[in-house]
KEZAVO-88879 format. One record per residue (C-alpha): x, y, z. Coordinates in Angstrom, 3 decimals. Example, Ala and Ser with C-alpha at 12.3 -4.5 7.8 and 13.67 -1.06 7.14 Angstrom:
<sites>
12.300 / -4.500 / 7.800
13.670 / -1.060 / 7.140
</sites>
This chain:
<sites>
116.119 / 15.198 / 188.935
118.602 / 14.124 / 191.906
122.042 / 13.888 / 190.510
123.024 / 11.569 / 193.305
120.311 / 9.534 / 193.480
120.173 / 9.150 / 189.901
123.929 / 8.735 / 189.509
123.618 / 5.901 / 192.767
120.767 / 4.026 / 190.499
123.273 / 3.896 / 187.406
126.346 / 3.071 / 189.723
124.244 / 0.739 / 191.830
122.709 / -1.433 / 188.598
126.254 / -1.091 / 186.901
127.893 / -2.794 / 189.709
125.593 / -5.891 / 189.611
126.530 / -5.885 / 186.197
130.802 / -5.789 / 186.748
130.731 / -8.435 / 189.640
128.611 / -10.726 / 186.818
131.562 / -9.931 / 184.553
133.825 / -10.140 / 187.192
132.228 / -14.075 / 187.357
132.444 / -14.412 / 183.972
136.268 / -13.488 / 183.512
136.662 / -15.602 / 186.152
134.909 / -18.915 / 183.647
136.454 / -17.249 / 180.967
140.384 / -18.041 / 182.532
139.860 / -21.254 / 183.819
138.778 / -22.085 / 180.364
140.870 / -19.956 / 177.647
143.671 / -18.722 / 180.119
145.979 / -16.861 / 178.838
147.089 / -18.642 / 175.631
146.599 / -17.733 / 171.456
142.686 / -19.104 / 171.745
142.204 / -16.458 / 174.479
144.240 / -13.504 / 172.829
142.237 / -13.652 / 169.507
139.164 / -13.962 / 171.665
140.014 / -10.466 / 173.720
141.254 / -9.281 / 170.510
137.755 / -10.174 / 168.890
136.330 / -9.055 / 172.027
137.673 / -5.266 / 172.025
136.281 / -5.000 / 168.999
132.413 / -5.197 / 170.238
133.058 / -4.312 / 173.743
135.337 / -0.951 / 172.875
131.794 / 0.143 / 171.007
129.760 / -1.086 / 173.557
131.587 / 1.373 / 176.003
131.907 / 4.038 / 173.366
127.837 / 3.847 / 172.200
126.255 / 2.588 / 175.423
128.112 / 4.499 / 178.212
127.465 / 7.739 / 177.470
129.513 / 8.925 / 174.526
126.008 / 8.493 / 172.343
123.865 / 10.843 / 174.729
126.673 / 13.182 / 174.062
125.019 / 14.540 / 171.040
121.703 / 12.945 / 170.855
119.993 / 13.727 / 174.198
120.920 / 17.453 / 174.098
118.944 / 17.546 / 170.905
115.893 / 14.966 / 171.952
115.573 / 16.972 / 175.162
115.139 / 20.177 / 172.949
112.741 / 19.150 / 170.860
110.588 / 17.239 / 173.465
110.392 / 20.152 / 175.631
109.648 / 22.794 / 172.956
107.970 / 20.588 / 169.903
106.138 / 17.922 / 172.128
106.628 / 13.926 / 172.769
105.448 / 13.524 / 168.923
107.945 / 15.468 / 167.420
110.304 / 14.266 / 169.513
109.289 / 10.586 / 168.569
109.573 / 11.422 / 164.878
113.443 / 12.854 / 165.407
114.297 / 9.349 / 166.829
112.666 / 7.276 / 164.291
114.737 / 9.376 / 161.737
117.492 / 9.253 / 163.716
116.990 / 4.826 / 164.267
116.379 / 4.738 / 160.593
119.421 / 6.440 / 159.124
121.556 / 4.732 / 162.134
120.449 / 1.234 / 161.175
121.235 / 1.453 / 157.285
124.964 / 2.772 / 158.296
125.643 / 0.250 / 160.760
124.249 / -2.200 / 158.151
126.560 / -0.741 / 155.714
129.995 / -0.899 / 158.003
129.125 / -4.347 / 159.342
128.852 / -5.982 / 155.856
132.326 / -4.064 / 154.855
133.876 / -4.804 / 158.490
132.866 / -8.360 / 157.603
134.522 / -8.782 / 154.086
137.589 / -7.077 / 154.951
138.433 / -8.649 / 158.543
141.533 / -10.241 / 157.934
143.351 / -6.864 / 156.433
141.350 / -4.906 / 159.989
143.248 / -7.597 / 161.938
146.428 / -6.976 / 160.631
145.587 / -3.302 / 161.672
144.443 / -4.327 / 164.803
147.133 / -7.045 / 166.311
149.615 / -6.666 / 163.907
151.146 / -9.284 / 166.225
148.995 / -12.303 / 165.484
150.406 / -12.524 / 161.359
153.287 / -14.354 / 163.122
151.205 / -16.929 / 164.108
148.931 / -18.395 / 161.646
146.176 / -20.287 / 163.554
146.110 / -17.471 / 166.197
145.679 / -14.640 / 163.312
143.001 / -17.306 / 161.906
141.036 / -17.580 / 165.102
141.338 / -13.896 / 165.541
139.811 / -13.470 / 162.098
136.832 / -15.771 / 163.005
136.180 / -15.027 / 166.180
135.852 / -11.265 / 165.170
133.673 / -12.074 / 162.147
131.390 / -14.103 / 164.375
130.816 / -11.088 / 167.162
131.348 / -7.851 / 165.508
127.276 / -8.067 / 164.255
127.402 / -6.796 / 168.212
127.789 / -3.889 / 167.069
124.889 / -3.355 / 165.131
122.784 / -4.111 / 167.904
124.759 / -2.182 / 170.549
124.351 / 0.955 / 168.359
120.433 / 0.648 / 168.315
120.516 / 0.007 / 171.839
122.144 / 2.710 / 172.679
119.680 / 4.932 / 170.716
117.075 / 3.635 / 172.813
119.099 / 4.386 / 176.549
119.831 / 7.571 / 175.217
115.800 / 8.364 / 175.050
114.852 / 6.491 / 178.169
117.646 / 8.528 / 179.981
116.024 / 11.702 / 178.557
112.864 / 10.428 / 180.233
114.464 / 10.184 / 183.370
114.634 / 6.646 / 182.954
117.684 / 5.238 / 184.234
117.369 / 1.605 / 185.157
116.951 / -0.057 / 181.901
119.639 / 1.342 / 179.793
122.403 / 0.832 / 183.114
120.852 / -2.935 / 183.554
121.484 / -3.771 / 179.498
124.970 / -5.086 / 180.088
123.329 / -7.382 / 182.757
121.856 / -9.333 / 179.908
125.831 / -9.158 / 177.957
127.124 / -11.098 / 181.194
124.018 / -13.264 / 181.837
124.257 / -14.339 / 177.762
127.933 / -15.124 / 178.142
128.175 / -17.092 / 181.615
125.154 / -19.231 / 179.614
127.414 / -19.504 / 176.210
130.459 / -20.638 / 178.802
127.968 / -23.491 / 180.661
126.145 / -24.535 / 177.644
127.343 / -23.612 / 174.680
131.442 / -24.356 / 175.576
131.218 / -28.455 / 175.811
129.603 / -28.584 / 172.815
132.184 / -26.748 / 170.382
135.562 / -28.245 / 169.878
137.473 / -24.287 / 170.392
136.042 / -22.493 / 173.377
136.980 / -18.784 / 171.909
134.437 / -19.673 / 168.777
131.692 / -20.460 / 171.206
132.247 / -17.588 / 173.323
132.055 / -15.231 / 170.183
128.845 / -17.036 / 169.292
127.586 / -16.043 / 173.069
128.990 / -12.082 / 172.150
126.648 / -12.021 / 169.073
123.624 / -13.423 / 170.925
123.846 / -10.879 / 173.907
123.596 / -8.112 / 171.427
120.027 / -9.861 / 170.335
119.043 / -9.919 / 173.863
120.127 / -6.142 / 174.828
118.161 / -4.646 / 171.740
115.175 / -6.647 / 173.211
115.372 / -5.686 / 176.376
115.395 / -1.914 / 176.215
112.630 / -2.449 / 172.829
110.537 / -3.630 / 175.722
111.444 / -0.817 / 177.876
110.580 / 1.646 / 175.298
107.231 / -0.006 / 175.297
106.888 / 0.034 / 178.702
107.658 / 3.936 / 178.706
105.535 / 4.462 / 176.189
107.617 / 5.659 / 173.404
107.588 / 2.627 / 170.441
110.124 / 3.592 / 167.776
108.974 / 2.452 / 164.370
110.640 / 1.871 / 161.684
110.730 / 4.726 / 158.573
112.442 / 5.232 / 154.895
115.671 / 6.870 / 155.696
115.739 / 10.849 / 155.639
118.867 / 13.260 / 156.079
116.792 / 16.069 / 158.076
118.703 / 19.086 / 159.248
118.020 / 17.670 / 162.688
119.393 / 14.330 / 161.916
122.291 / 16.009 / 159.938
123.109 / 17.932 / 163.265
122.735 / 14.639 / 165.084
125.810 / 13.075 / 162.978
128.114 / 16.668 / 163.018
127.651 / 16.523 / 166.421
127.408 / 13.241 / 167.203
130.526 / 11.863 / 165.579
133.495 / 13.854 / 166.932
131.370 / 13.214 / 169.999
131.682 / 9.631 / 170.382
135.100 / 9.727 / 169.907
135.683 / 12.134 / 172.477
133.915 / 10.107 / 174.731
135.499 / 7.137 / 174.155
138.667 / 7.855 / 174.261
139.730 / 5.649 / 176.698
138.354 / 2.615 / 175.136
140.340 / 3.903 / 171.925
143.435 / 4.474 / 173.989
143.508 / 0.835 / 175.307
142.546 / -0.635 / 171.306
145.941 / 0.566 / 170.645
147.708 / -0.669 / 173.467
146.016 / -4.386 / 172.427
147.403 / -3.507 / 168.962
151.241 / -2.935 / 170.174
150.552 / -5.898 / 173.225
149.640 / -8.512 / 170.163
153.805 / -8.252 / 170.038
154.588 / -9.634 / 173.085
152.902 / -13.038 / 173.814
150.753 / -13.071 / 176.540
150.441 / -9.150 / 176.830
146.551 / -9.079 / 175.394
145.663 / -11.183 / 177.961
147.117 / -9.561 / 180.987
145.972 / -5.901 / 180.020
142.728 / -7.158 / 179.520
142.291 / -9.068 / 182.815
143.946 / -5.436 / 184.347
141.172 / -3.370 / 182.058
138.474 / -5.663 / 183.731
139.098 / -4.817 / 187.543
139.765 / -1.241 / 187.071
137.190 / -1.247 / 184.640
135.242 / -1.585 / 187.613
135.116 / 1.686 / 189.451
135.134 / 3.458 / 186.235
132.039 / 2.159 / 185.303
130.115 / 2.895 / 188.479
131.522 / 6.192 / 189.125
132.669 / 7.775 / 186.262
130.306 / 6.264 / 183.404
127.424 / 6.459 / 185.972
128.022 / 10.406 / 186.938
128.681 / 10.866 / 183.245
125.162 / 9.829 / 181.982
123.017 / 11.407 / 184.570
125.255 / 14.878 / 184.635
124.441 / 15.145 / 180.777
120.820 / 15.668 / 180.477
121.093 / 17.495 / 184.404
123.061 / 20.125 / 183.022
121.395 / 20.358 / 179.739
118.079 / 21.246 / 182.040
120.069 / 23.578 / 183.817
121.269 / 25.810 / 181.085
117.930 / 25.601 / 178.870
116.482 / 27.087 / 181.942
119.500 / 29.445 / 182.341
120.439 / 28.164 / 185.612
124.006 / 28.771 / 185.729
124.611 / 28.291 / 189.468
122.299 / 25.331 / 189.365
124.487 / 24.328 / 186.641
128.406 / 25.366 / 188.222
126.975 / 23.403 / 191.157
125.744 / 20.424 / 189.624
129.259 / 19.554 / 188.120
131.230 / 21.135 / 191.349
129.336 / 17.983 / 193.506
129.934 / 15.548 / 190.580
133.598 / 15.517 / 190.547
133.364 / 16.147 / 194.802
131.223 / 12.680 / 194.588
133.133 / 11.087 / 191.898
136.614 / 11.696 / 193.746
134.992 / 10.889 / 197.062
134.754 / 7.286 / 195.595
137.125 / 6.942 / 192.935
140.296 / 8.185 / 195.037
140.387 / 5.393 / 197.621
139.644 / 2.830 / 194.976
142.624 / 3.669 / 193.059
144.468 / 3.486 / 196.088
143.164 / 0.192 / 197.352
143.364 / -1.460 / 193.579
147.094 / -0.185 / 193.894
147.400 / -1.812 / 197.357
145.738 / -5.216 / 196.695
146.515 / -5.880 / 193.258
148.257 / -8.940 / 193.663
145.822 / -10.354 / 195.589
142.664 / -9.636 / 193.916
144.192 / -11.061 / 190.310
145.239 / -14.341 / 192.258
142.409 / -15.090 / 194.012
139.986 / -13.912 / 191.113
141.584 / -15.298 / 188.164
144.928 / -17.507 / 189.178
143.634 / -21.029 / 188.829
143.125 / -23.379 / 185.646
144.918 / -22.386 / 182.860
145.984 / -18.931 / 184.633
149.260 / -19.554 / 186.739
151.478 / -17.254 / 189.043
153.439 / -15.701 / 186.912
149.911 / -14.478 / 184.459
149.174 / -13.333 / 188.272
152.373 / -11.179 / 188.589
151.930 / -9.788 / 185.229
148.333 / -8.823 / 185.239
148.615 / -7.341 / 188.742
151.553 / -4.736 / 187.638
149.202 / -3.200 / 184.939
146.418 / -2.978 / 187.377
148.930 / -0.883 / 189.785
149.761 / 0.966 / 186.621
146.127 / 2.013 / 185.368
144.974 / 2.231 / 188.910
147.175 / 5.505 / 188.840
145.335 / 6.899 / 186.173
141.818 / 5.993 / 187.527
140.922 / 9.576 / 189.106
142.147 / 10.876 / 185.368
139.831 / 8.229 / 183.693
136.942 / 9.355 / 185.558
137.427 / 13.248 / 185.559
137.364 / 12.392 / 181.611
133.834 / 11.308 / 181.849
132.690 / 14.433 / 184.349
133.789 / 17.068 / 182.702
133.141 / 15.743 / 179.156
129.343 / 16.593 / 179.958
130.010 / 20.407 / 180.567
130.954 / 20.721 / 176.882
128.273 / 18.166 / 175.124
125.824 / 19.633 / 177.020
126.598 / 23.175 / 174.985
126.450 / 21.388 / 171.991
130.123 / 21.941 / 171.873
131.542 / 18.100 / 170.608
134.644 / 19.223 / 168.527
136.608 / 20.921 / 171.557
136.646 / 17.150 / 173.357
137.646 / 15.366 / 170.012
140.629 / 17.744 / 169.399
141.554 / 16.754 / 172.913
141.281 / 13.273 / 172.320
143.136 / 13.368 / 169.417
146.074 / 14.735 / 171.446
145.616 / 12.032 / 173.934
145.630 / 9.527 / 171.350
149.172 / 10.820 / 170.047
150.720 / 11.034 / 173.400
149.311 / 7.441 / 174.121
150.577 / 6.185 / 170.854
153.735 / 7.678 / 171.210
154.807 / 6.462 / 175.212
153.257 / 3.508 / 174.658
155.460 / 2.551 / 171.651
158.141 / 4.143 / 173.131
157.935 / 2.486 / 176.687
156.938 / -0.880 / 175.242
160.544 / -1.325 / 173.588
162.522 / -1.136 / 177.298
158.853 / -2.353 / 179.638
156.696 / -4.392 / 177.226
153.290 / -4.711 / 178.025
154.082 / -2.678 / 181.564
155.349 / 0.751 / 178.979
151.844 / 0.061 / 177.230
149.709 / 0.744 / 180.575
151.848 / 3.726 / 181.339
151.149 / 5.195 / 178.252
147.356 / 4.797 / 178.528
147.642 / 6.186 / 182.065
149.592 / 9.036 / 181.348
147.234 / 9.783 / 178.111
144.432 / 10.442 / 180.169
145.867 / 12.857 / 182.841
146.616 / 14.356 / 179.573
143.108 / 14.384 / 178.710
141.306 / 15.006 / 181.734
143.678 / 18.180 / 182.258
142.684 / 19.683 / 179.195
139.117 / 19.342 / 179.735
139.127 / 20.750 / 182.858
141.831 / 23.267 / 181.826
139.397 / 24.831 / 178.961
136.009 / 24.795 / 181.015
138.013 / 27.032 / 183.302
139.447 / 29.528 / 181.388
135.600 / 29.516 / 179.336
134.316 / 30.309 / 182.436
132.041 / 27.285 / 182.954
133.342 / 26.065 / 185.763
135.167 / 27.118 / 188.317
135.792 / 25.472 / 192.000
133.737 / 25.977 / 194.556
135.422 / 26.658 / 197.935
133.923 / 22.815 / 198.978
135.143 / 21.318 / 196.594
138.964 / 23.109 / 196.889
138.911 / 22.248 / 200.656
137.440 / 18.694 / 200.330
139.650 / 17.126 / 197.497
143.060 / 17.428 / 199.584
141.005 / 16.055 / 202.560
139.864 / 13.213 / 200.235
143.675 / 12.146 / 199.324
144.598 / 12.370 / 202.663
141.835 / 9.909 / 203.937
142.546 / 7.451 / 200.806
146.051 / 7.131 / 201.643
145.837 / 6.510 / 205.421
143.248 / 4.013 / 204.536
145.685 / 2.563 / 201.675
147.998 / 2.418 / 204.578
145.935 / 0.363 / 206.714
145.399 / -2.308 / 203.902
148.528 / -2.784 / 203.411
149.102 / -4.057 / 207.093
145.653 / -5.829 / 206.627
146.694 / -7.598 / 204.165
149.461 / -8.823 / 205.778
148.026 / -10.096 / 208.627
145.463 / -12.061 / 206.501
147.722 / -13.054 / 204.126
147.108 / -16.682 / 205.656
144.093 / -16.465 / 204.434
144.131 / -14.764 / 201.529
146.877 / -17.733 / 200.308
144.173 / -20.237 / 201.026
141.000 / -22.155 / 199.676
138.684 / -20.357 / 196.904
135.957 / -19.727 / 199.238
137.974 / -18.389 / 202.471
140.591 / -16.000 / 200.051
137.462 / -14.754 / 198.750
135.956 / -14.362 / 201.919
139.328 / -12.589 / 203.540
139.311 / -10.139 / 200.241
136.288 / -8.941 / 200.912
136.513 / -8.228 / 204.757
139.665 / -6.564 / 204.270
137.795 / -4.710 / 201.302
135.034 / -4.031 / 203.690
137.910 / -2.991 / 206.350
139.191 / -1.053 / 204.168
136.022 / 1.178 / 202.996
135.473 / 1.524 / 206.772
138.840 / 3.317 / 207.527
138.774 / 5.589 / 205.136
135.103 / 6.728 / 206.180
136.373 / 7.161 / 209.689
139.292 / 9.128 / 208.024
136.341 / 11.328 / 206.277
134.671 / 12.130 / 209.336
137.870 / 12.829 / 211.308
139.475 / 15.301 / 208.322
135.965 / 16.961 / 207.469
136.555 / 15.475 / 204.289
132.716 / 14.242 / 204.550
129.841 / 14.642 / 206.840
127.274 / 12.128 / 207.606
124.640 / 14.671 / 206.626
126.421 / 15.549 / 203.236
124.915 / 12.054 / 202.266
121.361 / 12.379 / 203.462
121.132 / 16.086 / 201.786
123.070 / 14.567 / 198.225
119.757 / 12.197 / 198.074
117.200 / 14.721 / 199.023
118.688 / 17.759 / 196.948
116.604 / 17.866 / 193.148
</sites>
């Protein structure tokens, strides 16, 4: 398996799926904006989506595809079948479980959740409905992310990145069709959040059949095998989505300032971004590539393998930070500042983006090095870190929000994942299982320097098309993205110029297996 090319097929699908919800946010403002129905949608919203990142970006495969990969190498495709129809079967009759109690006690979970919204009676009302409506999401999300984990195992990549495709295609539908004909616009848009679920599970069923590997249905059984599944798979998928629990509590503390849900979400959506093609992306093909590795006792395969995965993923994610940083203001105008959205949702939105933009490269070294330690089976040494994470979020966040607001509740998530990301790396270190290569110590430095000479030259861009960028839909759009595309070109030139990449370092990244 090519880690690059397999990593580019995950980024590459994931990306048509952002700039769909990048058009859908879009509908979503001009309709909602930034007012109570739109803050007990997002709040109704994180609850679904913060799953769908933990469960279908990788934080399931942590446990589950180091143990399907065992047992379909040494018991067969049969046995391996039978694990994951124990596995689905057990799975579907918990999520069954928590959705009916989620259900029945939503109004105390929202109290929990936006503590915020009791002052407000109809918001805290839509909040409660809204939630009820989409959280069967997560029933479906789970299963689907059962069935990515196996086709990823397979070496099948496509489906399980193109699943949120069908999320955004279900939603920019429920926004055209199913909008006009409801009298509150959040209430049709959680309708559209349950469907997409439906559709997802579908999807990657008919993958499954495609691959040749039908999951059916069986009486529920506690194996040891599935037993291991849950010890290891719990801690697990809180470790690996930590950042999606990180910014649940910052929408818990924002639900006190009005407004502040609205603006950190729109801010989690664009640097959401990045995150997703990189980091996710590396995340779920380095998994099963260094589980490979090690079965097969490869350790330099292995030390290599994650050496060029954070070289790759900082290649990319460094000078996307930088330019987020740089064009903030202008990419939340021209994206989101018309409708119900004004200037001053603009200015607000665009300081958390510069705020989490500083913690991108932290966000994705989360999700590279995360691998090295579910890939040993090890999921417990990531949760403790988490935890931590989640205690130093919790705590600058609430401090920070009492002087900053919503502004002290970005820093805090920021700051929590440097945190996190410099344990991770800290302890594969000092284990011994991984260590820089003299590359990837030579490169990084290089890297920065390129990113901030082409952050550099944006900013002058951007003032010299700031005509443009102030004008019609259609030519701001068009401005962004030249000075986007001016901007990737720069720093490539930097690359080549520092040594901080070689043309041929691409061509032998696709070739390599």
């Amino acid at each position: 398996m090519n880690l690059v090319r397999s990593a580019a097929t995950v980024g590459g699908t994931t990306l048509i799926s952002r700039l769909l919800g990048f058009l859908r946010d879009v509908m979503v403002a001009a309709t909602v904006g930034t007012g109570p129905v739109a803050d007990a949608f997002f709040v109704a919203f994180r609850f679904p989506n913060m799953f769908r990142s933990i469960f279908a970006e990788g934080a399931f495969n942590s446990a589950f595809v180091p143990l399907f990969a065992k047992r379909l190498e040494g018991d067969g495709k049969d046995a391996a079948r039978r694990f994951a129809e124990d596995a689905l079967s057990v799975l579907l009759v918990a999520l069954l479980i928590l959705t009916i109690a989620a259900e029945l006690a939503m109004p105390w979970l929202m109290l929990v959740f936006a503590p915020g919204f009791s002052e407000n009676p109809q918001k805290f009302d839509w909040a409660v409905e809204f939630t009820r409506i989409a959280f069967p999401y997560l029933l479906f999300i789970s299963l689907t992310a059962l069935q990515s984990a196996i086709l990823n195992s397979l070496g099948r990549f496509f489906p399980g990145a193109a699943a949120p495709v069908m999320l955004n295609i279900t939603l920019i539908f429920a926004i055209l069709f199913l909008v006009p004909l409801t009298d509150n616009p959040g209430r049709a848009l959680a309708w559209g959040v349950a469907a997409a679920g439906v559709v997802q599970f579908l999807w990657l069923s008919v993958s499954l059949w495609r691959a040749g590997f039908v999951l059916r249905l069986r009486l529920p059984r506690l194996t040891p095998e599935v037993r291991r599944l849950f010890r290891l798979g719990v801690p697990g998928v809180i470790a690996g989505g930590i950042t999606q629990v990180n910014l649940t509590i910052g929408t818990m503390i924002a639900s006190l300032q009005a407004g502040a849900v609205s603006w950190l979400y729109y801010a989690d959506r664009i640097y959401q971004l990045p995150l997703a093609v990189i980091g996710i992306a590396i995340g779920i093909v380095l998994l099963p590539e260094l589980s490979r590795r090690l079965r097969a006792g490869d350790l330099g395969g292995a030390s290599w393998s994650q050496n060029r995965a954070i070289e790759f993923s900082m290649l990319l994610t460094v000078p996307a930070a930088v330019g987020a940083a740089v064009l903030a203001a202008d990419i939340i105008r021209i994206l989101f500042e018309r409708g119900a959205f004004t200037s001053a949702d603009t200015e607000a939105t665009s300081l958390a983006l510069i705020i989490y933009a500083a913690g991108l490269p932290a966000f994705v070294l989360i999700k590279v090095f995360q691998p090295g330690f579910f890939a040993r089976e090890d999921t417990k040494t990531p949760l403790r870190f988490a935890a931590i994470s989640i205690a130093v979020n919790i705590a600058t966040s609430i401090a920070l929000f009492i002087p900053f607001g919503f502004a002290g509740i970005a820093t805090g998530t920021t700051l929590s994942a440097w945190v996190n990301a410099g344990q991770l790396g800290t302890r594969l270190y000092r284990n011994g299982e991984f260590a820089p290569d003299q590359q990837l110590v030579r490169r990084l430095p290089l890297t920065l320097m390129a990113a901030l000479g082409m952050g550099a030259a944006l900013w002058f861009g951007a003032d010299a098309l700031a005509p443009f960028l102030g004008d019609t839909l259609l030519v701001s759009l068009a401005a962004l993205m030249a000075l986007i595309g001016f901007g990737v070109i720069v720093f490539f030139f930097l690359c080549q110029i520092t040594g901080a990449l070689r043309i041929g370092d691409l061509s032998r990244a696709f070739l390599r297996g």
